[in-house]
C-alpha positions as a printed NumPy array, in Angstrom:
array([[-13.901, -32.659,  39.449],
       [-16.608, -33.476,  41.682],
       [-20.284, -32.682,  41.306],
       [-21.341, -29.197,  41.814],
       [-24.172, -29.659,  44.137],
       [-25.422, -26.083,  42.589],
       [-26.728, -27.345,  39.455],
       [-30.567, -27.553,  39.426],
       [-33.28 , -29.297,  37.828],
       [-34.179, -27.802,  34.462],
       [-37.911, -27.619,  33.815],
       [-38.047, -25.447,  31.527],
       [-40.087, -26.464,  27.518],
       [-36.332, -24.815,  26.634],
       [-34.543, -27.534,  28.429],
       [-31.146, -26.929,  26.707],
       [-30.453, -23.718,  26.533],
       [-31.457, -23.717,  30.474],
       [-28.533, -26.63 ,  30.573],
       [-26.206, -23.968,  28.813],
       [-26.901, -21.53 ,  30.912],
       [-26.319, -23.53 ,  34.133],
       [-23.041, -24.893,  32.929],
       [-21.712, -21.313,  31.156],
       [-22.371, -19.577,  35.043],
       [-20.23 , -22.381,  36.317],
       [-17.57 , -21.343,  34.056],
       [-17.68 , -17.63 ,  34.397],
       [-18.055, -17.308,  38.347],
       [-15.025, -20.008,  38.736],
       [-16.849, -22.544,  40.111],
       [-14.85 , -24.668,  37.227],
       [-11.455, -23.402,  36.647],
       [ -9.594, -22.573,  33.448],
       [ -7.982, -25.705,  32.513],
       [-10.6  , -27.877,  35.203],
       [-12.154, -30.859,  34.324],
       [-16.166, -30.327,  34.519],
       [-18.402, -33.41 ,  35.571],
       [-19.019, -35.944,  33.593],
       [-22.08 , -36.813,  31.122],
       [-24.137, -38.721,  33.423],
       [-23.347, -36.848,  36.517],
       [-24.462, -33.386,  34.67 ],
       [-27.406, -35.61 ,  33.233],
       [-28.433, -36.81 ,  37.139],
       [-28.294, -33.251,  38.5  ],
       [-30.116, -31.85 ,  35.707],
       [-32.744, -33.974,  35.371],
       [-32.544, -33.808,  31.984],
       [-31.654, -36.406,  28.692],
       [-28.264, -37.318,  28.029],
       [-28.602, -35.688,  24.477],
       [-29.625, -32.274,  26.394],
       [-26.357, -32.593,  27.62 ],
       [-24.203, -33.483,  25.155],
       [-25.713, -30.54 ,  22.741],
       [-25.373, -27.852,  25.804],
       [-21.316, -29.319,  26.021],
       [-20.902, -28.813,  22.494],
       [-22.553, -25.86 ,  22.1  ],
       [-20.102, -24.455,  24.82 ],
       [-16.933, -26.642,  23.368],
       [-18.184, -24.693,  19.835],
       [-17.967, -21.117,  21.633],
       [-14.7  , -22.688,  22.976],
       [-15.305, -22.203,  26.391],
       [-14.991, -25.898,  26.801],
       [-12.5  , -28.617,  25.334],
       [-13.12 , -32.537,  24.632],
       [ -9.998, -34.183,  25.216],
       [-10.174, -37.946,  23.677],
       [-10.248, -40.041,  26.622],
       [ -9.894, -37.71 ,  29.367],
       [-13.163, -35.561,  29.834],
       [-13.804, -32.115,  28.871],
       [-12.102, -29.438,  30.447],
       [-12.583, -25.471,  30.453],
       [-10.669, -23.994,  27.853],
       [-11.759, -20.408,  28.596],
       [-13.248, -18.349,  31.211],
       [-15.168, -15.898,  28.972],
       [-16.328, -15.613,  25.181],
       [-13.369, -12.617,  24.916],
       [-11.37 , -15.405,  26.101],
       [-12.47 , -17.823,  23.727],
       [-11.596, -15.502,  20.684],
       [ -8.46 , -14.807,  22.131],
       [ -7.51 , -18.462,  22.185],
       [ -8.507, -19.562,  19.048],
       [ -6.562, -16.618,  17.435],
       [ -3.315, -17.114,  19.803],
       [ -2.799, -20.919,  18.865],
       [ -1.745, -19.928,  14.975],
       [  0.582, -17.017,  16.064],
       [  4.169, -17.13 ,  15.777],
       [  6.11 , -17.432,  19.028],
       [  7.511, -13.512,  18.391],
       [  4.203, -12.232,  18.244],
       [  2.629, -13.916,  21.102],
       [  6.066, -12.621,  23.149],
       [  4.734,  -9.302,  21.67 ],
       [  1.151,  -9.531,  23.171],
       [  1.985, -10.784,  26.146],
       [  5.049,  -7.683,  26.492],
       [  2.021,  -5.516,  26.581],
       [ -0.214,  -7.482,  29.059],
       [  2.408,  -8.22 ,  31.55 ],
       [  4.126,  -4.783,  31.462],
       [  0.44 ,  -3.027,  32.414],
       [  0.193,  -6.012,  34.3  ],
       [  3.984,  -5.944,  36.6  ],
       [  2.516,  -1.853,  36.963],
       [ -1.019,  -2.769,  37.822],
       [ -0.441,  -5.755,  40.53 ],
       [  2.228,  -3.14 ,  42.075],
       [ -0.143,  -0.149,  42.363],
       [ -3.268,  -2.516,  43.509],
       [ -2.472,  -5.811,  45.176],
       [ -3.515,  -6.174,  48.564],
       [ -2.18 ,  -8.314,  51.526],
       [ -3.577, -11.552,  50.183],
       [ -2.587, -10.904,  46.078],
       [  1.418, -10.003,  47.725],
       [  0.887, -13.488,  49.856],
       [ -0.011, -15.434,  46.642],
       [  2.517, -13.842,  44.365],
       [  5.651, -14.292,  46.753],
       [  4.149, -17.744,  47.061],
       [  4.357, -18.695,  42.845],
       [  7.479, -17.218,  42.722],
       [  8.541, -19.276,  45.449],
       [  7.138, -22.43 ,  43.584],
       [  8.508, -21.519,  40.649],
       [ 11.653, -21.279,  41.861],
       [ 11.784, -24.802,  43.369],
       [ 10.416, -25.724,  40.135],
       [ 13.857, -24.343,  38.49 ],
       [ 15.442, -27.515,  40.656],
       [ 13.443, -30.481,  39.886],
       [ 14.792, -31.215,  36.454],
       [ 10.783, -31.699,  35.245],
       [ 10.066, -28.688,  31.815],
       [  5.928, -29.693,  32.662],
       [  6.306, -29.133,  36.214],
       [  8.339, -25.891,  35.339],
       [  6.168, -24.465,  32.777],
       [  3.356, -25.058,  35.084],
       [  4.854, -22.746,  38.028],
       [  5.786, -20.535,  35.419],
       [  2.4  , -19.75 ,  34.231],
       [  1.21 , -19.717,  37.539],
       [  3.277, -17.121,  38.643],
       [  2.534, -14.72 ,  35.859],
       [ -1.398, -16.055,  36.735],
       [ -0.994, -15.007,  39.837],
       [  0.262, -11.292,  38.718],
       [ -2.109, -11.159,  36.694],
       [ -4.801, -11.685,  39.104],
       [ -3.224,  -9.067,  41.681],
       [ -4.271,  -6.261,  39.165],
       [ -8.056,  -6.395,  40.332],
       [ -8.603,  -6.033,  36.574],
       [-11.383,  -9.105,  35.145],
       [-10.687,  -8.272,  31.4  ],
       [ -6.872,  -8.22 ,  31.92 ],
       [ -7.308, -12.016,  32.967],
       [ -9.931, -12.736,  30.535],
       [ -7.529, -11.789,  27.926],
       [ -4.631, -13.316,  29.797],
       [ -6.404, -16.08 ,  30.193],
       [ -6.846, -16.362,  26.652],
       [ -3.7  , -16.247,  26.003],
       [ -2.525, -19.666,  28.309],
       [ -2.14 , -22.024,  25.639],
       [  0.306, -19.673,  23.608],
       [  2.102, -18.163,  26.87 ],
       [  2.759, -22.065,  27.706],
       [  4.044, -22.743,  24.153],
       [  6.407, -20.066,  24.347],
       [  7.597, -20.398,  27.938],
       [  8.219, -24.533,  27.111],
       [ 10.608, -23.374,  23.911],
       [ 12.249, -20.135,  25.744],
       [ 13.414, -23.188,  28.509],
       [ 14.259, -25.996,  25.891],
       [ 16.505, -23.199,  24.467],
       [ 17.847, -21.522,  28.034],
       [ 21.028, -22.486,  29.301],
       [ 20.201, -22.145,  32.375],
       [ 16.337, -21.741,  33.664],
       [ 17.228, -20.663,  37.33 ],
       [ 19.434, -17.946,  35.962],
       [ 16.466, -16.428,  33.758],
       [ 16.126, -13.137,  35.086],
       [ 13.277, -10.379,  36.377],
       [ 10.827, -13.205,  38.038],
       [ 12.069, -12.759,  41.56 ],
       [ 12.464,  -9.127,  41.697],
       [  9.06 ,  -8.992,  39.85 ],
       [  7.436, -10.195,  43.133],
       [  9.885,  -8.102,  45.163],
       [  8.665,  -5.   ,  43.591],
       [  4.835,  -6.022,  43.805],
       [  5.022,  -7.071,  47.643],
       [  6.972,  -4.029,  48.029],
       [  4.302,  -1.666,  45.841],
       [  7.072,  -0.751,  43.812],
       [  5.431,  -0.031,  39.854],
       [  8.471,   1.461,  38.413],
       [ 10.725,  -1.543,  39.755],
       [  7.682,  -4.129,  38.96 ],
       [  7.47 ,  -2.65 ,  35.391],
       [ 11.704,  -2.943,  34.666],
       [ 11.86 ,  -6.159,  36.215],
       [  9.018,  -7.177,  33.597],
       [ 10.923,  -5.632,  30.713],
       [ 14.351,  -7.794,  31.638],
       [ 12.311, -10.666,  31.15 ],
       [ 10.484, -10.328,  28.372],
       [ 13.588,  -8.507,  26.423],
       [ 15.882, -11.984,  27.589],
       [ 12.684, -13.96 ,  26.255],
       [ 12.604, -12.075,  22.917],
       [ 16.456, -12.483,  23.006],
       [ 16.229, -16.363,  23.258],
       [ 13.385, -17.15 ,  21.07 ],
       [ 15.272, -14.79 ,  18.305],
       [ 18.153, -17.216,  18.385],
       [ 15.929, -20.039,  17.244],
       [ 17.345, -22.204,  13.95 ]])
């Protein structure tokens, strides 16, 4: 990620909780996206104008409220969008495939109704658009790139609800939704045959929240179906 030229000199006798602060707004206006890498140590640490060790202990203050994630050799990233997010995250990641399927049955069915009754020009646009991808994504033999679309087409559902604690908690909720969508397609037959997707953005471009909602439920109940089967 590059620099954010936002960030501003702390002055302040309170110098790191000031650094928190600057860093957390990043994080919960989108400035740094879910799953973003943030800048590094001595980039925040030349913006700032502050110590290195200001730094590090605002980063791992926010890595311990898990809005931020140290991954070895690769940066820290931004593991959550919101402290409900956080708590969702931490709890999802020791849950059982069945009960995240469970969770997320409930999101994305108030979701498929939500994005249908509320999505405007630009939400239709971007949902036709990830189902698109994720369709293509069906044909290029990669699960990663697959699982990717995937998520970013219920994202982008999601997002067409208008609703800010419906993401946070779907948000929450990526690591676990991307577990389970990488073992329902290791155990699929066939991925581009996996139904409800495509007629879920039909019925949310059309406004459609009884069709939206079905299409939902033929999903989820073939996702329920497969993960079932496991051995």
């Amino acid at each position: 990620m590059t620099l954010d030229a936002g960030l501003t000199t702390v002055r302040t006798g309170r110098a790191c909780d000031a650094v928190i602060a600057q860093l957390e707004q990043r994080i919960l206006d989108g400035t740094w996206p879910l799953n973003t890498r943030i800048p590094t140590e001595p980039e925040l640490t030349a913006a700032l104008g502050v110590g290195r060790n200001t730094v590090r202990e605002a980063v791992r203050a926010l890595e311990h409220a898990g809005l931020l994630e140290p991954r070895r050799g690769d940066g820290t990233y931004v593991r959550a969008t919101s402290a409900l997010g956080a708590a969702v995250y931490r709890r999802a990641r020791q849950t059982d495939l069945l009960h995240v399927l469970d969770v997320r049955a409930g999101l994305e069915r108030i979701a498929a109704d939500t994005a249908a009754r509320n999505r405007t020009a630009a939400d239709a646009e971007r949902v036709a658009g990830a189902a698109r991808d994720r369709r293509a994504a069906c044909d290029v033999g990669d699960p990663d790139a697959f699982v990717a679309a995937d998520l970013a087409f219920h994202r982008a559902v999601v997002a067409a609800t208008g609703n800010p604690v419906l993401a946070d908690l779907y948000d929450g909720l990526t690591e676990a939704v991307e577990r389970s969508v990488a073992e329902i397609d290791r155990l699929y037959d066939d991925r581009a045959d996996f139904p409800g997707h495509d007629e879920l953005a039909a019925a949310i471009v059309a406004g459609d929240p009884g069709a939206a909602v079905a299409a939902a439920d033929t999903y989820l109940d073939a996702a329920r179906a497969v993960v079932g089967r496991r051995p």
